[in-house]
C-alpha positions as CSV (number, residue, x, y, z in Angstrom):
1,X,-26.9,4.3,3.2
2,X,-23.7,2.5,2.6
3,X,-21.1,4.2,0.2
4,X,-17.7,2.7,-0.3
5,X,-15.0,5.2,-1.5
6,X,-12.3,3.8,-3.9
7,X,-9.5,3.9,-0.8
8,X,-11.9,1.4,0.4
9,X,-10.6,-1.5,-2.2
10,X,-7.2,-2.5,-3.1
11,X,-7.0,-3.1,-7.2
12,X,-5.4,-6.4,-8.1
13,X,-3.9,-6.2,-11.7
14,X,-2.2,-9.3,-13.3
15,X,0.7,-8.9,-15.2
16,X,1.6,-12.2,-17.5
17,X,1.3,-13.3,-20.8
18,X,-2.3,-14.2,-21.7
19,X,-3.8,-12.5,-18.7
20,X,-2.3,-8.7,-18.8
21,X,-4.6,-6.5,-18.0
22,X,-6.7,-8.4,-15.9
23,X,-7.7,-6.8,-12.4
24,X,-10.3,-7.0,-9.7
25,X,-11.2,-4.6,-6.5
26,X,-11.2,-6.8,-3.3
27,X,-12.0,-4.4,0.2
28,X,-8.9,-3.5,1.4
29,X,-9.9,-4.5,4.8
30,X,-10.0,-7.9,4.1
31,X,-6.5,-7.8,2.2
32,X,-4.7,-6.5,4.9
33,X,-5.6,-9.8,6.5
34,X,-4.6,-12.1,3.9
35,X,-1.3,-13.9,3.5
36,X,0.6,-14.0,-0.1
37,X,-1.2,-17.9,-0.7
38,X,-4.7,-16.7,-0.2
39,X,-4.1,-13.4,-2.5
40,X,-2.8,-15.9,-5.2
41,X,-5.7,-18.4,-4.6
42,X,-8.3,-15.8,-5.0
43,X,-6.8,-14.2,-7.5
44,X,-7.1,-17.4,-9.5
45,X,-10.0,-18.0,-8.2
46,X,-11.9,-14.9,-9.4
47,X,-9.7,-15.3,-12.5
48,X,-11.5,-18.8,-13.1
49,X,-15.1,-17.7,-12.2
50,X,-14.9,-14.9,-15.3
51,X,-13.8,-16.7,-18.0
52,X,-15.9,-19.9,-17.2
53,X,-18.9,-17.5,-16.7
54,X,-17.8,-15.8,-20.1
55,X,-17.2,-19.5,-21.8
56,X,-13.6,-18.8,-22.3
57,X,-12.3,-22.6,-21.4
58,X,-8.5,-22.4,-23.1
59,X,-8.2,-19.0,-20.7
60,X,-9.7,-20.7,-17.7
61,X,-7.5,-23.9,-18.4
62,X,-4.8,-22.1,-18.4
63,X,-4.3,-20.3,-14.9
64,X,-3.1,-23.2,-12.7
65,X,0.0,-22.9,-14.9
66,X,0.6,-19.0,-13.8
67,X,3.0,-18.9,-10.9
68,X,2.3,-15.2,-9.4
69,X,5.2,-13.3,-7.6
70,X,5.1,-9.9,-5.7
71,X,8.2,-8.1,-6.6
72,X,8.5,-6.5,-3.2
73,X,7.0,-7.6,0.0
74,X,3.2,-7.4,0.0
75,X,2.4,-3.7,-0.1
76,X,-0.5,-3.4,2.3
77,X,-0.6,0.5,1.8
78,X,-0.8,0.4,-1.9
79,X,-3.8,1.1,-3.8
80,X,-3.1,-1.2,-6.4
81,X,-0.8,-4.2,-6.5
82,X,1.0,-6.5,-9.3
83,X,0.8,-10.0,-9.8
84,X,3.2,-10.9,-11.8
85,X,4.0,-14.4,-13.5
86,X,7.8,-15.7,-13.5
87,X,8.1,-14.5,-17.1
88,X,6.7,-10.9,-16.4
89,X,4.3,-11.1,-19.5
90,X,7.3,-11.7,-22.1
């Protein structure tokens, strides 16, 4: 039987305008392993895949114009981390 315990996952929230309060769980195992490029490409990757699976076109159109930042280095040993867009939502 194969459980997975939430320490297992590392919680990606978004913070920018639009997109607040979007997040997704990706196994912390294979973030550890991942540079700041592929955590933004997946990131908008995943992004893309749920609103064009939801039929939200103006909200998929729109995330090649986000420009994520960390505001610290990337915290490998955090639970959950920020993405943040260069106008921090405002």
């Amino acid at each position: 039987m194969n459980t997975f315990e939430e320490n297992d996952f590392t919680t990606v929230k978004v913070i920018a305008k639009t997109y607040k309060g979007f997040q997704y769980k990706i196994k912390t195992d294979k973030f550890i392993k991942m540079n700041f490029n592929e955590i933004v490409n997946e990131t908008k990757n995943v992004m893309k895949s749920f609103f064009k699976q939801h039929n939200l076109t103006d909200l998929e159109n729109g995330i090649d114009n986000l420009e994520f930042h960390f505001h610290d280095d990337i915290p490998f040993n955090r639970p959950i981390i920020y993405l943040c867009d260069n106008d921090h939502g405002k």
